[in-house]
Phi, psi and omega in degrees: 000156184259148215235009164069026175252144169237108171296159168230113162313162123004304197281323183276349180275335178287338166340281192321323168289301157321325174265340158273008170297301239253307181302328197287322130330291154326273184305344181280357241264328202246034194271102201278331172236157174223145172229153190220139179224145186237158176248139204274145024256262197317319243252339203245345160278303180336317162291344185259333146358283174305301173305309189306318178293342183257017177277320194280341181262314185268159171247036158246139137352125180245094175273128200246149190182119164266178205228000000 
């Protein structure tokens, strides 16, 4: 029976994480800051995940902080 958890290889959560960089980007474009908040437990590598990557996209500073 199926237990409603879905794995993800490696290439697809990094995919994923590249397409919400890129929406994240989109909407953002004239944005002078950004913040990423992760939420504890699972929710805080995914966020710090996401800042390195939009560190890597942007010309601002990605300011990080948890819930």
């Amino acid at each position: 029976m199926f237990s409603g958890k879905r794995v993800l290889a490696s290439s697809q959560i990094k995919s994923i994480i590249n397409q919400i960089v890129g929406a994240v980007r989109r909407r953002n474009q004239t944005q002078s800051s950004l913040a990423i908040i992760g939420i504890h437990q699972r929710g805080i590598p995914l966020a710090q995940r996401l800042k390195k990557e939009l560190e890597k996209h942007v010309r601002t500073k990605v300011d990080f902080g948890t819930l």
